[in-house]
N, C-alpha and C positions, 0 to 999 in steps of 0.2 A: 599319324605323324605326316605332316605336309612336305614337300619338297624342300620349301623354306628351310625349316625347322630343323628338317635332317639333313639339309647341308651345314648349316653352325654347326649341328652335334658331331658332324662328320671331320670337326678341324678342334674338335675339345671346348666348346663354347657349354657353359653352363644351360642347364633348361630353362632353369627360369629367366634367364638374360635370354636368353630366345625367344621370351614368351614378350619382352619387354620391345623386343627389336620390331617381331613381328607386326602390334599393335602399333608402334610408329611410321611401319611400312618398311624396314631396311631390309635389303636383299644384303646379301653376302657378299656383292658384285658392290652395290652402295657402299656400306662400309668401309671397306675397301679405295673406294676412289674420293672418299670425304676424309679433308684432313681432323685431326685431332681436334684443334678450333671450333670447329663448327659441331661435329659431334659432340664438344662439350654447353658449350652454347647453344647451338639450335635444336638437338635431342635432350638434351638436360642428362647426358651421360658422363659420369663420375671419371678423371682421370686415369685413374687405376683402373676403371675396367676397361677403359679406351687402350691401354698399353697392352693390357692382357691380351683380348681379346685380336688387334693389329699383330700382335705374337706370335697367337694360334693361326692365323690366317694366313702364315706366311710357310706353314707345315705343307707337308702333303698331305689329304684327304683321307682318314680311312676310308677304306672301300666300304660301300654302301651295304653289301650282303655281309660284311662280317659285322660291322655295328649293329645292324638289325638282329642279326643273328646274337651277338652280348647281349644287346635291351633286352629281347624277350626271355633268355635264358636265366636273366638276372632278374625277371619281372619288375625292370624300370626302377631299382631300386637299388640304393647302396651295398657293396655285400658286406660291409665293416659293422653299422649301425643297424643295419635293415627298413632302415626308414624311418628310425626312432626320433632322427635328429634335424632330417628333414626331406621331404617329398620330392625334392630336387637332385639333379643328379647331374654329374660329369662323368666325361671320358680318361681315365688317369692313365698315363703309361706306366706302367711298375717299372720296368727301369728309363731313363728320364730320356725324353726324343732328343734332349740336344745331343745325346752324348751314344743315340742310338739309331734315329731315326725308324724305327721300329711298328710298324703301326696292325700287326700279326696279331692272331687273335690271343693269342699267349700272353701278349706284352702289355693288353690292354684289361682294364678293369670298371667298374661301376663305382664309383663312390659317392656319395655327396660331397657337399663345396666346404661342407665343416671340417671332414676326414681327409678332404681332399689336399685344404690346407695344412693337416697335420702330416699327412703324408711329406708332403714338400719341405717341411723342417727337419726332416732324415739328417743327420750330418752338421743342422744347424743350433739345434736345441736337444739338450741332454732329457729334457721332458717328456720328447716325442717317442712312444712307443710303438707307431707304424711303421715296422719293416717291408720292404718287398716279398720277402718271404710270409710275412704277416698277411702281408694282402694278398699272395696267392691261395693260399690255406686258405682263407676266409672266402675268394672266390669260390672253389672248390666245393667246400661244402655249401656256398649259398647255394651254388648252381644245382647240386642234389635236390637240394630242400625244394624249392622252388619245380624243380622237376615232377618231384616225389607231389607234390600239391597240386600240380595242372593234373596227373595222370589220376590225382583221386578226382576232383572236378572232371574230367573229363568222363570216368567210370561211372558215378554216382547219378551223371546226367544222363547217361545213357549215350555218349558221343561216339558210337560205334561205324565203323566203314559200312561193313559188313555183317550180317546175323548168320552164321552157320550151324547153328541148335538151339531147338526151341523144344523143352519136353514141359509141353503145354498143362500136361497133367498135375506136373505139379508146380508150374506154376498158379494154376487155379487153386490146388490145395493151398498153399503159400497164400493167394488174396482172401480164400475164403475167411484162412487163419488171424491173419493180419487186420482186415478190414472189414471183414464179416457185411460184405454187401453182395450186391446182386454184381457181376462183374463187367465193367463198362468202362472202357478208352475212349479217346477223341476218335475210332474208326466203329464202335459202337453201331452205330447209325445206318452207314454209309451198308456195312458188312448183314446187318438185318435186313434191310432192302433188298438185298444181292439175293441173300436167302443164304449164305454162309454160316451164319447164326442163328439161332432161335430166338424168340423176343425174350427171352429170359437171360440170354447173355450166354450161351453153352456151344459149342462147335455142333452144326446140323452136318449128323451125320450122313442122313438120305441127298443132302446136298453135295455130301463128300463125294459118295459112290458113283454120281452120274455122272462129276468133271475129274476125277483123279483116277487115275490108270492105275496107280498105285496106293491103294485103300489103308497097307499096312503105313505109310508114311502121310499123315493126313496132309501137311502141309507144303507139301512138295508137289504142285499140279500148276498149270497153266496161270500164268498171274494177271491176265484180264478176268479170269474167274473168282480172282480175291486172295487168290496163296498169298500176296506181297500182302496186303491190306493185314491178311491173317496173322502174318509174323507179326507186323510191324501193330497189332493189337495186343496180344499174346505179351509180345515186349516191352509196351506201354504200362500193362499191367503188373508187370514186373519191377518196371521203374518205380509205380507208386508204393511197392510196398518195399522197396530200397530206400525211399526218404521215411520210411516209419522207421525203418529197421534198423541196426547199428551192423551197418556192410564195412567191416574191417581189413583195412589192407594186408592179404596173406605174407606179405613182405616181415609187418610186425608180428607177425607171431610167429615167426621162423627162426625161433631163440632158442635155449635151453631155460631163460630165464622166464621166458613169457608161460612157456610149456609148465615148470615146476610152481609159479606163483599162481598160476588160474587154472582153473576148468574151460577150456575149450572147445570141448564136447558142446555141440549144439548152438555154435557160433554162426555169423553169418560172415563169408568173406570175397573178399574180391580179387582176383590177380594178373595183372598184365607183365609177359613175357613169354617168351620161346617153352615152348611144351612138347614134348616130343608123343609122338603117337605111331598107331598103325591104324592104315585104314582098313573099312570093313569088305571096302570089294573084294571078292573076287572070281576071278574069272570072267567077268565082266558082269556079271551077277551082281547085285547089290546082296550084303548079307546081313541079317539081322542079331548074330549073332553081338553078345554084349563085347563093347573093345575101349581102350582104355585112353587116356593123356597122361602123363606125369610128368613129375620135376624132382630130379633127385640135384640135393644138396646139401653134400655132408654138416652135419649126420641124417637129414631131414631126407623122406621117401614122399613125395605128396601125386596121391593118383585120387585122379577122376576119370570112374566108369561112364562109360558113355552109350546110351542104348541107341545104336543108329537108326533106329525107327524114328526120331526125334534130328534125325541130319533134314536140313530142310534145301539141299541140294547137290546136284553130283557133283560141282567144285567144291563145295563142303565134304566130300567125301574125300576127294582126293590129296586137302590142303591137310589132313590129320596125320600124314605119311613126311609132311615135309617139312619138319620143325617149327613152325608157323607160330608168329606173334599171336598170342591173342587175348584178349579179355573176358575172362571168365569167372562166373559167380554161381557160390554155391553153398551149404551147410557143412560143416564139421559133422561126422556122422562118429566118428571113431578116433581114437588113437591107439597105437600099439606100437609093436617090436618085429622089426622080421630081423633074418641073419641069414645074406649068400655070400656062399664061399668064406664064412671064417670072418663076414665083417657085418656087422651090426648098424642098420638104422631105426631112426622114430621114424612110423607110416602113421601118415594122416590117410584117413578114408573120407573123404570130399565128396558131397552128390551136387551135381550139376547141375542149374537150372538152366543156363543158358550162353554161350560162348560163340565171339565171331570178332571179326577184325577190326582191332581200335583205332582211333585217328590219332589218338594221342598215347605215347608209349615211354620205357624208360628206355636210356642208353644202360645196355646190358653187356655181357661178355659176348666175344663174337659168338655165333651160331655154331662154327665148328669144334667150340668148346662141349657143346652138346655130343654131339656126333661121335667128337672121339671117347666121351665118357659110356656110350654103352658099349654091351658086351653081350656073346649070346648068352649068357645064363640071365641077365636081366629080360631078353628077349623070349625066353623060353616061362621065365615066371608071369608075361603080358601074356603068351597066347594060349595059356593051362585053363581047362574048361570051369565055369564059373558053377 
């Protein structure tokens, strides 16, 4: 979006009359100082949209980071029709500026010029079924939806900040499975040369031993020696067998209904949010012993073990301890029943292939939501020997 373009949208100018102004040259400032006359005349613009428009322009501005902030929430798209009706889109206030001046993000909505119109015959036309209340519901849930949709685009492509486990093992088992090739990323190459690899594509061990201090965590060494190169192959390889594979958002199958209509056993899934964990240090020791993530959500118990041999850094270590957003993919290994203290949930048993910090996330409950839901007998069933 150009300056231009997002100052009209910024006073309720339609886009596509934006799009019309732009190619004639009118700045907003233009507009503005050209009477009616000539605008209808010398731009060949329709009276009615000379009035509208002269109207909007007389508003105050939304502020620029809350508009940006609606379009993309709203994915540029009406949240009534979704786009069915037209590609076009307007700034509505749901309740009306003359009578509020309001230009909050609350007050403001996405529609198209079709809806947008119907919207405005509230009061005037017994036909019109668009309420305010109408339009913010339907905000509401577009804004989810759309969410819910970057956050799977974002997962599937692999648009991670951060990589903080990689258990490389089975991710090979996984490509071999999947793809049944020799295994090879866009770092392939680069990482054979190095001598990181074997030309067959396998992690060279003896290469391991002479730069990593720490042998039992292969990928955690000095990253001019290729540790970064390593993950970021490792994780390439993971990506491609996520576009074979059917990577399901753990969101949907966190029903009762998803659970009694299908077998989930041996799913493939994805899930970004707050997971609560313990990390494996201690004492300042790194420890090898297995330690866990979950998410408990009534009724639903979802843990992924996590063999910290496969943490591929000590702030990966430490971020496991601190409720941390993350993006995490894995298989459905199990379902079952556990029961503490007299209350019953379904435990998913999840293996992890690989989880670190996403760029793109859901708006979830706060964090301290988490926090006050454990309890030590929860505490005490994470740190019981495996």
């Amino acid at each position: 979006m150009n300056i231009t373009e997002e100052t009209y949208l910024n006073y309720g100018v339609p886009s596509n009359w934006t799009d019309n102004y732009l190619d004639k040259g009118l700045t907003v400032s233009t507009f503005r100082s050209t009477s009616k006359k000539n605008l209808i005349e010398k731009y060949g613009i329709e009276e009615q949209e000379v009035n509208f428009v002269k109207n909007c322009l007389k508003r105050e501005a939304i502020d620029k980071d809350t508009l940006q902030l609606l379009l993309e929430r709203s994915n540029f798209t009406c949240c009534l029709c979704k786009g069915t009706k037209s590609s076009a889109y307007i700034i509505h206030h749901i309740e009306e500026y003359s009578q509020t001046q309001d230009n909050e993000y609350h007050n403001l909505a996405v529609l198209c010029p079709n809806d947008h119109d119907e919207a405005h015959k509230q009061g005037k036309s017994l036909t019109s079924r668009i309420t305010a209340d109408n339009i913010r519901k339907a905000k509401e849930g577009w804004e989810k939806q759309v969410e819910k949709e970057n956050v799977k685009l974002a997962s599937l492509s692999g648009n991670v900040q951060e990589i903080d486990f990689l258990n490389f093992h089975r991710i090979i088992e996984l490509y071999s499975n999947t793809i049944n090739e020799t295994p090879r990323s866009r770092f392939t190459d680069k990482l054979v040369n190095l001598g990181a690899l074997t030309k067959d594509g396998y992690l060279n061990i003896d290469y391991i031993k002479v730069h990593n201090d720490t042998p039992d965590n292969p990928l955690k060494f000095f990253a001019g020696y290729g540790s970064w190169d390593l993950r970021l192959h490792y994780f390439d390889l993971l990506l491609q067998c996520i576009r074979r594979l059917d990577f399901i958002d753990l969101d949907d199958l966190l029903n009762k209904k998803a659970i009694q209509n299908g077998n989930i056993i041996g799913r493939y899934c994805y899930y970004v949010g707050g997971l609560y964990g313990k990390s494996p240090d201690s004492g300042g020791r790194s420890s090898s012993k297995i330690t866990h993530l979950y998410l408990r959500r009534k009724p639903f118990f979802v843990e992924w073990k996590v063999d910290p041999t496969y943490l591929v850094s000590s702030t990966a270590r430490m971020r496991m301890s601190d409720r941390t957003i993350y993006v995490i993919y894995g298989l459905i290994r199990n379902i079952g029943e556990i029961e503490r203290n007299g209350e019953k949930f379904i435990h998913l048993d999840i293996r992890p292939y690989s989880f670190g910090i996403p760029n793109v996330s859901k708006d979830r409950t706060p964090i301290i939501h988490y926090v006050k839901n454990q309890n030590d007998d929860f505490e005490t069933y994470f740190e019981r020997e495996e």
